[in-house]
Structures are given as C-alpha cells and as structure tokens.
C-alpha angles and dihedrals in degrees: 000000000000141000095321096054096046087050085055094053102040089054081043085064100037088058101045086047088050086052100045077050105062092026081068092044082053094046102048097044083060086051081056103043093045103047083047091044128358151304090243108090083200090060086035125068095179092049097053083052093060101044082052084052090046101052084047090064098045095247109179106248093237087063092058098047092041084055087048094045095046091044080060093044115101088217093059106107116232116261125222126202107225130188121212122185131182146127127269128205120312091016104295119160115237128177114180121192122186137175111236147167092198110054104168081050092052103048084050098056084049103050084047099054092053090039091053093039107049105276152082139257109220139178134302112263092020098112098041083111093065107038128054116203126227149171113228123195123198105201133181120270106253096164091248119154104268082209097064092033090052083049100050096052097048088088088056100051108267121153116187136005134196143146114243104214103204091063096028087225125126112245111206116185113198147164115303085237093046096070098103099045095048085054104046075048088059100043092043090045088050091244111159106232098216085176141351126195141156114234137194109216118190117231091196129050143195120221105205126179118252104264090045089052094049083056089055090044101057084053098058096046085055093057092039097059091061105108091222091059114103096176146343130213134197135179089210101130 
C-alpha cells in the first residue's frame, strides 16, 4: 500500500482524534451551561450557543443528548473551570485552561508536561498582560452592510467586523463582557449564530526560529493531548 497510503491515514486519524477532541470540549461546556442554567436551550442562552456550536462542528446528535442527559444526572461530577499559566521554552507565553473534575490531578499533569519539555508552570493572573480576552461571534451572511452593522453593535461592546470569504460567514470580535448582549442583539435582529467562542488573543509575539518553535510546539501538543485540556494559547508568531 506504501507511503502514500500510510500519509493519508495518519492525517485519517489526526483528524478523527481533532474531532473526538473537540467533540469532549463541546460536551463538557454543555455539562457546564446546563448544571448553572437549564436543560431548556429557549430559558438558556449559553446553552442554545453551544448547540449552535455544536451543530457547526458536526457533532452527532446522540453526543449531544447523551452531554444534556448526563448535566441533569446526580452521578455526573462537578466540573471546574481552571487557568494555568506558565512559560515554555524560549519565553513563549502559554495559558492553558481546561474543564475538570479533578483539579489537584489536573494542575499535576500540567506542571509535568512544562517541567519535562523545557519550560515552567507559573501563577494564575500572571500572563493577563499579554493576553486580551474576546468573545467572537461567527454569523450567517445576510448581505447586510459590515459598516452599519459594525456601527450598531459599537454600543454593545463589539470590536471588529469582517467577512471572512472563504466561509462566506461575518466574523464580529467584541469585548469578553459583551458576549450576552451581542448575542440577545443577534437573536432579536434574526441573525443565524452558526458559532460562538471566547478567545485570548496575545498583543504581544515572539518570532522564534524553526527549530526553537517545533520545541513549543511539542509542548503544546503535550498539553493538548490531556483530556482535561480545553485549549491552549500561545503568543509564538
């Protein structure tokens, strides 16, 4: 069967593993919604974002069910939403968070994973210089002029709009806080959510040569691999 064949299923597997991935980060963000809110997407806002983000990502319809049923279950442990922040090798920035229901086993794995791979695990808050925080909403097309919308939502706490061509969808960055009023202002303004996120995007980067990023990098996909992870960001260029 040869090389070609054994390329093609490697990247066959990476991709399924990517999906079961996010697939868990899904999962376990509905877990979440539902136990602070309800099992009902029309009384939760969160929740109906993240069926929409859900959907987006092609999640079977059992999986989802199977995440609302066991938010509702009395067995289901409590998640906690944890922070780590620390530096990798050559000075990169890396905050890690990650959704847990064993925190002190958690925070171990981590500071294993910098310790092992060149860099340092350090304290919560410390990296809030580096990294700005934002909602970011990814809305259906609807031919509207990106200039008035970019005006109307100014008052709410958007940032930045733009249509990204190659999926056709408007891309609006706001304010971390502003994330519920942008989207009452989308439901209200019959706008189709097609995904809805927070992201921490670094204001300051580091250009490493290509040797020093594959060493970052094998740290993040370390870090990455932990089932507890959610995401990992990194301010490398």
């Amino acid at each position: 069967m040869g090389r070609a064949f054994e390329y093609r299923k490697a990247r066959m597997f990476k991709r399924w593993d990517k999906m079961a991935k996010t697939f868990t980060r899904i999962g376990k963000e509905i877990v979440l919604a539902v136990k602070s809110g309800t099992a009902d997407p029309a009384t939760n806002a969160k929740l109906r974002v993240l069926l929409q983000n859900a959907r987006a990502a092609n999640m079977p319809k059992d999986t989802i069910e199977r995440a609302i049923k066991r938010a509702t279950s009395k067995d289901q442990e409590d998640y906690k939403e944890m922070v780590y922040e620390g530096y990798g090798p050559h000075g990169v920035a890396i905050l890690v968070e990650s959704t847990t229901d064993n925190p002190t086993r958690t925070v171990a794995n981590v500071r294993s994973y910098f310790n092992k791979l060149g860099g340092s695990l350090g304290t919560m808050g410390m990296l809030d210089f580096i990294f700005d925080r934002k909602c970011i909403f990814k809305i259906k097309n609807n031919a509207k002029d990106l200039e008035e919308l970019e005006f109307e939502l100014i008052d709410l706490g958007g940032e930045e709009v733009f249509l990204d061509e190659e999926t056709d969808l408007i891309n609006i960055y706001g304010e971390f806080s502003a994330f519920g009023a942008l989207q009452h202002y989308f439901e209200e303004n019959g706008y189709e959510i097609v995904e809805a996120d927070f992201e921490r995007i670094p204001n300051d980067t580091k250009t490493l040569s290509e040797e020093e990023a594959a060493e970052v990098e094998k740290l993040i996909e370390k870090i990455e691999d932990d089932d507890d992870v959610q995401r990992v960001y990194h301010n490398m260029a």
